[in-house]
PDB file of N, CA, C and O in Angstrom, chain B, residues numbered from 101:
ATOM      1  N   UNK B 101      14.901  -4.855  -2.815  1.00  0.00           N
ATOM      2  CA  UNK B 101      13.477  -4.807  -3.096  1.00  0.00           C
ATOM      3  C   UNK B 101      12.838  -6.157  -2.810  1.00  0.00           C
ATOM      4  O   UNK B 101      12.060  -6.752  -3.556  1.00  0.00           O
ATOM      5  N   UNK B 102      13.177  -6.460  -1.901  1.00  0.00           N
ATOM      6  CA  UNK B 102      12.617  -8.258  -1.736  1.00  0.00           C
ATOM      7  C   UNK B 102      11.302  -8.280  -0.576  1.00  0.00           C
ATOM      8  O   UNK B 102      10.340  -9.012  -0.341  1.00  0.00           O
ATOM      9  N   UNK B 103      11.801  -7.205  -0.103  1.00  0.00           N
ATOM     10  CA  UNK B 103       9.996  -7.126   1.148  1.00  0.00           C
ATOM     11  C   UNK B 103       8.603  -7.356   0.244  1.00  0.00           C
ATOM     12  O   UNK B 103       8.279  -6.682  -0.733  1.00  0.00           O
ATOM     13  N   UNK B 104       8.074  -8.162   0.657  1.00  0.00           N
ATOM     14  CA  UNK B 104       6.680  -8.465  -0.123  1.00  0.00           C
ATOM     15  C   UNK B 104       5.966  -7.269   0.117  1.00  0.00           C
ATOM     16  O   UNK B 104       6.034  -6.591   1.143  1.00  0.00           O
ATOM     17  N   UNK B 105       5.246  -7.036  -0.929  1.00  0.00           N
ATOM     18  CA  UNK B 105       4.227  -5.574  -0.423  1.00  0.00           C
ATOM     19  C   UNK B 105       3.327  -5.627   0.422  1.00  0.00           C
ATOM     20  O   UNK B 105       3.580  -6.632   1.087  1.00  0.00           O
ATOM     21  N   UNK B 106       2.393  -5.139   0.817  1.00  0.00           N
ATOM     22  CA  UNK B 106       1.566  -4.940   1.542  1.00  0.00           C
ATOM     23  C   UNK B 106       0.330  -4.878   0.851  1.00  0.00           C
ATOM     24  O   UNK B 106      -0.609  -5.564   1.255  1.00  0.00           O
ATOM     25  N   UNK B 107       0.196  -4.052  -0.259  1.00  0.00           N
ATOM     26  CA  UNK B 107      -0.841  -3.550  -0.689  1.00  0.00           C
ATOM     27  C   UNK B 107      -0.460  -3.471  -2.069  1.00  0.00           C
ATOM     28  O   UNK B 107       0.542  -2.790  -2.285  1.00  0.00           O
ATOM     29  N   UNK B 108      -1.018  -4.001  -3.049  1.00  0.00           N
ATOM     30  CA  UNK B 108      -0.816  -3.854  -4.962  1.00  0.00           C
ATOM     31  C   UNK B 108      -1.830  -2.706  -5.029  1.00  0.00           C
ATOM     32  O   UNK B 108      -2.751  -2.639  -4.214  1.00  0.00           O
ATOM     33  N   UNK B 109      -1.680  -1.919  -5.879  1.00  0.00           N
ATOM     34  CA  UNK B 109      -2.536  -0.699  -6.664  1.00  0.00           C
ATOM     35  C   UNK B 109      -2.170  -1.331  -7.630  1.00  0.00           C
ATOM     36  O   UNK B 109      -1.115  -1.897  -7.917  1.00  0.00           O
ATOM     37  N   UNK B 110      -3.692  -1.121  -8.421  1.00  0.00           N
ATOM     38  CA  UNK B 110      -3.344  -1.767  -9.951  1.00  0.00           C
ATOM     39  C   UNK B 110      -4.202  -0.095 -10.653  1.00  0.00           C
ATOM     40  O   UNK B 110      -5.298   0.428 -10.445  1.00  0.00           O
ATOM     41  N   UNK B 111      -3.059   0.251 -11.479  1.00  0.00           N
ATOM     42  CA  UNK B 111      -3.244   1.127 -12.243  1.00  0.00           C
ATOM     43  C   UNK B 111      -2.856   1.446 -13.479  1.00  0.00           C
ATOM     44  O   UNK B 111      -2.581   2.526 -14.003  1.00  0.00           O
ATOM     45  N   UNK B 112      -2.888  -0.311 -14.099  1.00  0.00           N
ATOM     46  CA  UNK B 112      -2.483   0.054 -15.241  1.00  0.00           C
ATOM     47  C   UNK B 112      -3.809   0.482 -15.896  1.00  0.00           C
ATOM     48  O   UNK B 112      -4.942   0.406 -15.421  1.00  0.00           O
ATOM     49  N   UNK B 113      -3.278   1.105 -17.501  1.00  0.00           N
ATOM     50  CA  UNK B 113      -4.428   1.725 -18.050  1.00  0.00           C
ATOM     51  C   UNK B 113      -5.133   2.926 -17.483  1.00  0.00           C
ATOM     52  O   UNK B 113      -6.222   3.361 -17.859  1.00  0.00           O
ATOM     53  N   UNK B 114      -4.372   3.402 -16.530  1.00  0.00           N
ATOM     54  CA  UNK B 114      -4.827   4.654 -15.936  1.00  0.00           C
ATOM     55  C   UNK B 114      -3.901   5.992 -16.070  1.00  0.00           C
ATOM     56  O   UNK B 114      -2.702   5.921 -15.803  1.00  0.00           O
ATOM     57  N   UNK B 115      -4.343   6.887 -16.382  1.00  0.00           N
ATOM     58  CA  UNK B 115      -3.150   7.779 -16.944  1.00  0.00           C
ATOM     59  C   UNK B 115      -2.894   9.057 -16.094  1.00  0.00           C
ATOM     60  O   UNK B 115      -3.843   9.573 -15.503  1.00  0.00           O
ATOM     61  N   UNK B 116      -1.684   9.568 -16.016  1.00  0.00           N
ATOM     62  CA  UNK B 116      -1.612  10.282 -14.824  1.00  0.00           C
ATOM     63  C   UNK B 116      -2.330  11.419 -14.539  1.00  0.00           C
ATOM     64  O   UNK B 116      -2.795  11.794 -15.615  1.00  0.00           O
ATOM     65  N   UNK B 117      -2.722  12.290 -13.518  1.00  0.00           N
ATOM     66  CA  UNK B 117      -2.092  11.608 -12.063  1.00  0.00           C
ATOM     67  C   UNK B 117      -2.533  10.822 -11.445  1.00  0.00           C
ATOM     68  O   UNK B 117      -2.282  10.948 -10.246  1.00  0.00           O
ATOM     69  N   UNK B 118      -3.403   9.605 -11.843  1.00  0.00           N
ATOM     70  CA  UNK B 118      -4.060   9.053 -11.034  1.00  0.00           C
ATOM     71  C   UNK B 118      -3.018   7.908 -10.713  1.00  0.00           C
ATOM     72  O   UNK B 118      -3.746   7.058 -10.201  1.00  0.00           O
ATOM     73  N   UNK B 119      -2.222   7.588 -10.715  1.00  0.00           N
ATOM     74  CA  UNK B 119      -1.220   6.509 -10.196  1.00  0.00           C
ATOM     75  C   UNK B 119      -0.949   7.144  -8.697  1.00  0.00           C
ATOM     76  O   UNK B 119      -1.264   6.530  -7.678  1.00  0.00           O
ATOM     77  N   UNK B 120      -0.158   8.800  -8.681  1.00  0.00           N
ATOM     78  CA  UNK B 120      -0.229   9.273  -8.239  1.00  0.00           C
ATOM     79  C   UNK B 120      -1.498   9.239  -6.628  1.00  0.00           C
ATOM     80  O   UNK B 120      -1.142   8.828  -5.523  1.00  0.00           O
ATOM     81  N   UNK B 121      -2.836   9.744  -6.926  1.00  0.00           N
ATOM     82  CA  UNK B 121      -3.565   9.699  -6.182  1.00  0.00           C
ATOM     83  C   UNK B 121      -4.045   8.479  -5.596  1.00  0.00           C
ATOM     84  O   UNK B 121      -4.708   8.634  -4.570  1.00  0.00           O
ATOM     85  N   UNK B 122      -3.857   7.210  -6.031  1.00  0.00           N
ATOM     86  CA  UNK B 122      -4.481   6.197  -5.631  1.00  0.00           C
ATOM     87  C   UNK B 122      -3.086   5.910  -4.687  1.00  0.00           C
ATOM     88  O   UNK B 122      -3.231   5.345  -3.602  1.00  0.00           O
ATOM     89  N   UNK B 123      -2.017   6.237  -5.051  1.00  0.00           N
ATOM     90  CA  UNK B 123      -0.830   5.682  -3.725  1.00  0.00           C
ATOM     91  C   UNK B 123      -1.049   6.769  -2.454  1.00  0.00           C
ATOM     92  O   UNK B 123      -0.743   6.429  -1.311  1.00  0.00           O
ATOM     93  N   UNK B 124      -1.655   8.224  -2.770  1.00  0.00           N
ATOM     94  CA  UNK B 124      -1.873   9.166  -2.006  1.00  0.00           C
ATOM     95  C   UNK B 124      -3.040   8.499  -0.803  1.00  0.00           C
ATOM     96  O   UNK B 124      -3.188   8.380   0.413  1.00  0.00           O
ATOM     97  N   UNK B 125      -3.484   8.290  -1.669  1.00  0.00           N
ATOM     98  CA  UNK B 125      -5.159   7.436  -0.903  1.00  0.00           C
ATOM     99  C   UNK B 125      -4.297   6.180  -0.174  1.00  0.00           C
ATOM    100  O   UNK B 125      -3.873   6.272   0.978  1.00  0.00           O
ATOM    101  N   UNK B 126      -4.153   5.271  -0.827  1.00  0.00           N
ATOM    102  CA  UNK B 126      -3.510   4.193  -0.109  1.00  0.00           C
ATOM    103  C   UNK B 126      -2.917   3.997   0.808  1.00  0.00           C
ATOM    104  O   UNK B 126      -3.161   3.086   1.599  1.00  0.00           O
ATOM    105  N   UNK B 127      -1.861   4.938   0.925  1.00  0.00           N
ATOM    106  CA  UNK B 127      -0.353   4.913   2.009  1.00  0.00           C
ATOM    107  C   UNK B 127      -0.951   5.170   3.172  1.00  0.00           C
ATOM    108  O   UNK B 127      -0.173   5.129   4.125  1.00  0.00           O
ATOM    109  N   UNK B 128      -2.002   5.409   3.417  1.00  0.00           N
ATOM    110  CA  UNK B 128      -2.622   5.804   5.077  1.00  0.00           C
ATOM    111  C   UNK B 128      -2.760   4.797   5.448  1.00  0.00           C
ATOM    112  O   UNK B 128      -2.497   4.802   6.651  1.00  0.00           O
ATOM    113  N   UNK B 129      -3.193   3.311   4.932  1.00  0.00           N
ATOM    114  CA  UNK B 129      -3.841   2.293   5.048  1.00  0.00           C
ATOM    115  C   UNK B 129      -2.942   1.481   5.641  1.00  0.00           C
ATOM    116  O   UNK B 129      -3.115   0.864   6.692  1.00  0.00           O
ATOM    117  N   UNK B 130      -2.141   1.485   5.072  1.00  0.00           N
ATOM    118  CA  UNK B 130      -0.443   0.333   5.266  1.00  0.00           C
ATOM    119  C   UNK B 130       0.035   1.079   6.817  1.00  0.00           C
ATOM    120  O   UNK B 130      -0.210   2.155   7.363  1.00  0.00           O
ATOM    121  N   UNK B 131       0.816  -0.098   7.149  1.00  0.00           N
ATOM    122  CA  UNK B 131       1.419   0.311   8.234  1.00  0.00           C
ATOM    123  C   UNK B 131       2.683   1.233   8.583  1.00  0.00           C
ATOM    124  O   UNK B 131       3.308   1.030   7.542  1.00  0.00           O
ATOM    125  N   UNK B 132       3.501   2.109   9.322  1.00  0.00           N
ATOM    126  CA  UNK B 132       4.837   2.597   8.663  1.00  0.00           C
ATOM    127  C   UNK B 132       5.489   1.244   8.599  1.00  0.00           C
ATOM    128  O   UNK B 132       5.359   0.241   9.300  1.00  0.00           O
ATOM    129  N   UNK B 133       6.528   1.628   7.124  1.00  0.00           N
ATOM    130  CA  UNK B 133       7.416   0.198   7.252  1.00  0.00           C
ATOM    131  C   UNK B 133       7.028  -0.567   5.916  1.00  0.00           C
ATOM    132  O   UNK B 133       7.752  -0.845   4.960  1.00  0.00           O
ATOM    133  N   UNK B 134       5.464  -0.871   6.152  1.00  0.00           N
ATOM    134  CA  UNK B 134       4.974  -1.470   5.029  1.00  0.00           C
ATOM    135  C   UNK B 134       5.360  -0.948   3.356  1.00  0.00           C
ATOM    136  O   UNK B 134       5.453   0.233   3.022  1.00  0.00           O
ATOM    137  N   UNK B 135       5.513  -1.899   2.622  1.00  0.00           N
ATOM    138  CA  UNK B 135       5.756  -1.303   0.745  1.00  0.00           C
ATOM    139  C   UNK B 135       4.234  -1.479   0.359  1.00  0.00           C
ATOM    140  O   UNK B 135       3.351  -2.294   0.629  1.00  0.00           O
ATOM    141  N   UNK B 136       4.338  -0.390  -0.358  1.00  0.00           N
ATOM    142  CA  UNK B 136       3.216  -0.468  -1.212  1.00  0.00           C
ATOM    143  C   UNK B 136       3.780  -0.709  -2.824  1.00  0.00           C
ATOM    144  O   UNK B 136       4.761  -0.146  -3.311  1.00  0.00           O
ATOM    145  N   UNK B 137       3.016  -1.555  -3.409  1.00  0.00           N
ATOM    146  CA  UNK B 137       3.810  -1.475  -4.775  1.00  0.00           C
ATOM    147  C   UNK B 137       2.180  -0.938  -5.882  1.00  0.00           C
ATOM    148  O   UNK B 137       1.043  -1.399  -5.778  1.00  0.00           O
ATOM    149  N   UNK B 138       2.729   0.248  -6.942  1.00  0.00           N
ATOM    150  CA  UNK B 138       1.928   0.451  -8.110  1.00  0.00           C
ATOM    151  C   UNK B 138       2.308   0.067  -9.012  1.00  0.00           C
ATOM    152  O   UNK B 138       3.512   0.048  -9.267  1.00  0.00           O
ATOM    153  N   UNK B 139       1.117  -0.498 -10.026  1.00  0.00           N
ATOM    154  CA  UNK B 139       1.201  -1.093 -11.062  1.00  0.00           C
ATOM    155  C   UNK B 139       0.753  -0.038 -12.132  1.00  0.00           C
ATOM    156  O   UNK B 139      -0.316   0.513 -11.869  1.00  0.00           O
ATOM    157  N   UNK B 140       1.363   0.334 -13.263  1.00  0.00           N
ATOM    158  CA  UNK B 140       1.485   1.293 -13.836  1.00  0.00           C
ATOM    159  C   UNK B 140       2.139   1.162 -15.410  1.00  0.00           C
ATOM    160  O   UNK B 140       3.215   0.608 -15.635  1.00  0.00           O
ATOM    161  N   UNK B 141       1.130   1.884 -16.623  1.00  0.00           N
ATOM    162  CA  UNK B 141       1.725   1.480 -17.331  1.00  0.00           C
ATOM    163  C   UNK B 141       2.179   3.037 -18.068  1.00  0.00           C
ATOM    164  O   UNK B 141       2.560   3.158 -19.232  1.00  0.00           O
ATOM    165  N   UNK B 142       2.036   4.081 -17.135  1.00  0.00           N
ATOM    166  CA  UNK B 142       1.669   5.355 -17.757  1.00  0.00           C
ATOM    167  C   UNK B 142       3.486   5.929 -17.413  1.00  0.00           C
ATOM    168  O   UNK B 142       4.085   5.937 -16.338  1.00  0.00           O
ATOM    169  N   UNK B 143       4.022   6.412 -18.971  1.00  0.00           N
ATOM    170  CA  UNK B 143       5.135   6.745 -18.659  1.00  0.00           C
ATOM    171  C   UNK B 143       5.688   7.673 -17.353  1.00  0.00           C
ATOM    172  O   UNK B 143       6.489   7.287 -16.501  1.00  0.00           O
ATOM    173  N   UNK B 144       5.147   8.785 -17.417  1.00  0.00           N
ATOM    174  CA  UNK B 144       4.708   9.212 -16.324  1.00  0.00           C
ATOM    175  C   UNK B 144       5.078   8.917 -14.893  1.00  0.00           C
ATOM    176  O   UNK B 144       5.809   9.607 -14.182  1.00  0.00           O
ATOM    177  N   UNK B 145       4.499   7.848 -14.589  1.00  0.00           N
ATOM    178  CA  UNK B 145       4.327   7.391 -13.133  1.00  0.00           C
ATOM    179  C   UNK B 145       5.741   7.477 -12.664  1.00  0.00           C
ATOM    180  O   UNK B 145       5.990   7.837 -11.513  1.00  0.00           O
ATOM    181  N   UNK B 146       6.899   7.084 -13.722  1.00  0.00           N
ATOM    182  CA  UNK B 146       8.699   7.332 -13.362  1.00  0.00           C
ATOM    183  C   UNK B 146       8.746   8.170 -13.181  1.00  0.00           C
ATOM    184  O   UNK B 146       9.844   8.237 -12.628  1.00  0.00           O
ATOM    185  N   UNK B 147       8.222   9.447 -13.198  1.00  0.00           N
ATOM    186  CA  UNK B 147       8.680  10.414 -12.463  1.00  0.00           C
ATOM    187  C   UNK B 147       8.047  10.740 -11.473  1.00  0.00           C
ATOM    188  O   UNK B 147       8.631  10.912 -10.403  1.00  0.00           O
ATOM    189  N   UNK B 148       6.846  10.885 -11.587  1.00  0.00           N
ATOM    190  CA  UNK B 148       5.528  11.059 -10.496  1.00  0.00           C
ATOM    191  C   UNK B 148       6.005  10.684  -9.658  1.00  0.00           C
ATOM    192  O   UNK B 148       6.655  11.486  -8.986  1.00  0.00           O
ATOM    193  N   UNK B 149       5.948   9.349  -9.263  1.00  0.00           N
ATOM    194  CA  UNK B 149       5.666   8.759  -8.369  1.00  0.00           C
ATOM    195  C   UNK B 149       7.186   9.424  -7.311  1.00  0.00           C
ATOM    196  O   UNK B 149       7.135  10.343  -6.493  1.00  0.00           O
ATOM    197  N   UNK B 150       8.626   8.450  -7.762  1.00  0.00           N
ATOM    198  CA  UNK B 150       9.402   8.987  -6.787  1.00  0.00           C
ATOM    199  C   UNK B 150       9.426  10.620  -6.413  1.00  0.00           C
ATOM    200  O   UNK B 150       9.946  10.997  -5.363  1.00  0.00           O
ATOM    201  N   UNK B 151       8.699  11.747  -7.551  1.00  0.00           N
ATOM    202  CA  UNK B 151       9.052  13.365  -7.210  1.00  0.00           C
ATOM    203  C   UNK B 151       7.894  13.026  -5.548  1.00  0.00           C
ATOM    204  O   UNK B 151       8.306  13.168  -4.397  1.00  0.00           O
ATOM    205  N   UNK B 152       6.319  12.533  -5.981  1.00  0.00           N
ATOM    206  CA  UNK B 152       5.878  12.529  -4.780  1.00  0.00           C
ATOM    207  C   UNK B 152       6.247  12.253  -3.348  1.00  0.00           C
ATOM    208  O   UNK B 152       6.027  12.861  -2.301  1.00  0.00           O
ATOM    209  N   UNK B 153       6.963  10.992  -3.680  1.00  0.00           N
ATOM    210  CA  UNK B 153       7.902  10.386  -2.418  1.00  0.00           C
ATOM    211  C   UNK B 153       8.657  11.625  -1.697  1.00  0.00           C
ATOM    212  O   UNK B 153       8.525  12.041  -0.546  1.00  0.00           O
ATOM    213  N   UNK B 154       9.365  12.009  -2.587  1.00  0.00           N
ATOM    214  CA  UNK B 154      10.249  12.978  -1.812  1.00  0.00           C
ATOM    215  C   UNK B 154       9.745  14.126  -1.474  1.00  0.00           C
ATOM    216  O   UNK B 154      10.443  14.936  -0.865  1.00  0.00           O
ATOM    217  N   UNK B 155       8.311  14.430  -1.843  1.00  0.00           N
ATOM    218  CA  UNK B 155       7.744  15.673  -0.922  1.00  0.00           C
ATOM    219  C   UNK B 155       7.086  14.969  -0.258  1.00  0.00           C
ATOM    220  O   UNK B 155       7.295  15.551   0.807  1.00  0.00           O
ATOM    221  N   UNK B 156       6.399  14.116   0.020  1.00  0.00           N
ATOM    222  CA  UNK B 156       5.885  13.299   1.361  1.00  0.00           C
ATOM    223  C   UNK B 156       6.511  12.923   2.189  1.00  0.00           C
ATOM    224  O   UNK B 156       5.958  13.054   3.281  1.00  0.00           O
ATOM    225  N   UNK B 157       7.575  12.436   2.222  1.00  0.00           N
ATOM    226  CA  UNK B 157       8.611  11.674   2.702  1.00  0.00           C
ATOM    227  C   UNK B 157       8.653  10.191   2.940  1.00  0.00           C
ATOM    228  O   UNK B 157       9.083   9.593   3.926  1.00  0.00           O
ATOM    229  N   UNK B 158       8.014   9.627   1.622  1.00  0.00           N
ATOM    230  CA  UNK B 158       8.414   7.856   1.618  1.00  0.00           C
ATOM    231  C   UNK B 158       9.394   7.499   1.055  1.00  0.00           C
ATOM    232  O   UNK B 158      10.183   8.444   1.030  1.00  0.00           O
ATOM    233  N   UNK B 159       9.864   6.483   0.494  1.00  0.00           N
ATOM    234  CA  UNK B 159      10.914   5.857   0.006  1.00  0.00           C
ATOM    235  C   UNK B 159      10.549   5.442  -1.050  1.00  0.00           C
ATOM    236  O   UNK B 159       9.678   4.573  -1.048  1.00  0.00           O
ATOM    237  N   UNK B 160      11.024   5.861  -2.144  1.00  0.00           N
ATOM    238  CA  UNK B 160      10.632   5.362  -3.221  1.00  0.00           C
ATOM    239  C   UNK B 160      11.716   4.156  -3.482  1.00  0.00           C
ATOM    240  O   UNK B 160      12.907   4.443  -3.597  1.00  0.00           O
ATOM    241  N   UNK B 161      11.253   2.772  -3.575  1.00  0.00           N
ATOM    242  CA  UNK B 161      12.328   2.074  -3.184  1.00  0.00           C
ATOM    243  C   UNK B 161      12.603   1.325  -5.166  1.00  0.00           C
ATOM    244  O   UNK B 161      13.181   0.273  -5.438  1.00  0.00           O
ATOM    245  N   UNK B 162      12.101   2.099  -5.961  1.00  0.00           N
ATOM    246  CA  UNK B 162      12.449   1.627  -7.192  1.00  0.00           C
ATOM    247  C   UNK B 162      11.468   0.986  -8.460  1.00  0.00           C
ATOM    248  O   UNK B 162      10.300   0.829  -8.105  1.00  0.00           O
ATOM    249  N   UNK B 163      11.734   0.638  -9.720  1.00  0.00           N
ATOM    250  CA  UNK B 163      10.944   0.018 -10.697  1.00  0.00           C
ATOM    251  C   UNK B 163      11.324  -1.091 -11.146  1.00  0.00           C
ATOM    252  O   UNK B 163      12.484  -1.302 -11.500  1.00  0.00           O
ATOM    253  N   UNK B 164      10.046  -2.257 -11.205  1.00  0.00           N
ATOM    254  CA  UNK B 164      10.307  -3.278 -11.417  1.00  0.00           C
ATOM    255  C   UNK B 164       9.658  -3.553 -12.971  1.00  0.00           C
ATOM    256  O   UNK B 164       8.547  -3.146 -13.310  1.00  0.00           O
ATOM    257  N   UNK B 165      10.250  -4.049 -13.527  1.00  0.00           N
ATOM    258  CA  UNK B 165       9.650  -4.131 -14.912  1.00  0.00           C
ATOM    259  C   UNK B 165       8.365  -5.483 -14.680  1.00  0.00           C
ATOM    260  O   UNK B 165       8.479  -6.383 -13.848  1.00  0.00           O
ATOM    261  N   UNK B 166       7.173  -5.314 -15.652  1.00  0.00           N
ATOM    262  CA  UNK B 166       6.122  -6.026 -15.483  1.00  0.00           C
ATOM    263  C   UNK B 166       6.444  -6.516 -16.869  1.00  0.00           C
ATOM    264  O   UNK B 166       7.316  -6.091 -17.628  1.00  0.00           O
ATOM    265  N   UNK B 167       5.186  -7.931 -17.142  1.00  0.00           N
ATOM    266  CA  UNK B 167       4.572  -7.832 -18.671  1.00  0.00           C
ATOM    267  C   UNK B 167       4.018  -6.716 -19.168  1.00  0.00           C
ATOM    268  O   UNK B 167       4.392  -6.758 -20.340  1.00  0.00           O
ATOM    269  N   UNK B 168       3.328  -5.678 -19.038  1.00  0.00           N
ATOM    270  CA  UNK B 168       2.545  -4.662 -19.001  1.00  0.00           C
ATOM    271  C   UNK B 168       3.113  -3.396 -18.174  1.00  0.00           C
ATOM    272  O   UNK B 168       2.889  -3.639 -16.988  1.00  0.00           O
ATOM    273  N   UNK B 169       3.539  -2.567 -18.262  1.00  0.00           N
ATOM    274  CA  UNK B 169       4.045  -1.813 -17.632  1.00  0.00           C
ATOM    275  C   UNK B 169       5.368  -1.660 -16.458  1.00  0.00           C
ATOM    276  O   UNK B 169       6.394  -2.223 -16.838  1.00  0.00           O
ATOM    277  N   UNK B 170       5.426  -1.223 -15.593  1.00  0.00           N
ATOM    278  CA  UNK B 170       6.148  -1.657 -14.091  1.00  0.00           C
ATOM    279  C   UNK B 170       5.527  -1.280 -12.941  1.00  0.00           C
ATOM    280  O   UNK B 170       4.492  -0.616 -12.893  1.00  0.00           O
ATOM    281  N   UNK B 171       6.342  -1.827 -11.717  1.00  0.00           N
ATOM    282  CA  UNK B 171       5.450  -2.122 -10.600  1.00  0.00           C
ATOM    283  C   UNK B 171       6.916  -0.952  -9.424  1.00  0.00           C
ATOM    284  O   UNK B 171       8.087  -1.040  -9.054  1.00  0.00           O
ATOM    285  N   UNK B 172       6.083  -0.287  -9.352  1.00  0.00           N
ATOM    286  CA  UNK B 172       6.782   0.976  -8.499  1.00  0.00           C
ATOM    287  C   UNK B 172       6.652   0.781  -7.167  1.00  0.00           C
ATOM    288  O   UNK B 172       5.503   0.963  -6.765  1.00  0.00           O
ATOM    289  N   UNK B 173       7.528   0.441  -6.267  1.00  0.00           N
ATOM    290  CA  UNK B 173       7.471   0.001  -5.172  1.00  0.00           C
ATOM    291  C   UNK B 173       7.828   1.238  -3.853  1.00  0.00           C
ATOM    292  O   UNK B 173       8.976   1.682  -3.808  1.00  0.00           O
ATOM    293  N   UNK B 174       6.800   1.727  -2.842  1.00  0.00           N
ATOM    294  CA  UNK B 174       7.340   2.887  -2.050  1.00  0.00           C
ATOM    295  C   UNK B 174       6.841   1.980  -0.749  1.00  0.00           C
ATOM    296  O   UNK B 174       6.031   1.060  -0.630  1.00  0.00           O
ATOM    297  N   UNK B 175       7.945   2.867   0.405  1.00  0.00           N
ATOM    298  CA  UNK B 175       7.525   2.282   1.720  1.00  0.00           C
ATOM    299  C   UNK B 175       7.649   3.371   2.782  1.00  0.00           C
ATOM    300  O   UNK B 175       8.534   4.159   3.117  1.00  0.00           O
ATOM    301  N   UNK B 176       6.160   3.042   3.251  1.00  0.00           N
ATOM    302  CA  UNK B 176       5.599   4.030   3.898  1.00  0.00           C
ATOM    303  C   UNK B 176       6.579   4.398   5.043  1.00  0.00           C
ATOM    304  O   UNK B 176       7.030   3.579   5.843  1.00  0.00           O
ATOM    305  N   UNK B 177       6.905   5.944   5.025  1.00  0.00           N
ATOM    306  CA  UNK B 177       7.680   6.286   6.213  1.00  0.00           C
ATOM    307  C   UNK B 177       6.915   6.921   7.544  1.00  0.00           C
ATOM    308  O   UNK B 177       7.564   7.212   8.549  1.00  0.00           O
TER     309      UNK B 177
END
């Protein structure tokens, strides 16, 4: 997990699915290749996020623990 992101979503304080939709929105933006990382404090988003990955087909490349939540890192396929 050492590739710098590309793009931060900050979503903490936002409760699902919107973690969800704002990486939906986002991932067009980034390049393929590029990580996007969400910031997230909504239990939730641990599952969300990687189930989305795998019907889109990105990489959910893992959770990083924050002060405030964690920072969910996917890269655009």
């Amino acid at each position: 997990m050492s590739d710098p992101p590309e793009l931060t979503l900050d979503c903490l304080g936002r409760p699902c699915p919107v973690p969800v939709i704002e990486l939906a929105r986002a991932i067009l933006t980034v390049p393929v290749g590029a990580v996007v990382e969400v910031l997230s404090d909504d239990p939730a988003a641990r599952l969300d996020l990687p189930a989305w990955c795998r019907m889109r087909g990105h990489d959910y490349l893992g959770e990083l623990p924050r002060d405030r939540g964690s920072a969910h890192r996917v890269r655009r396929s």
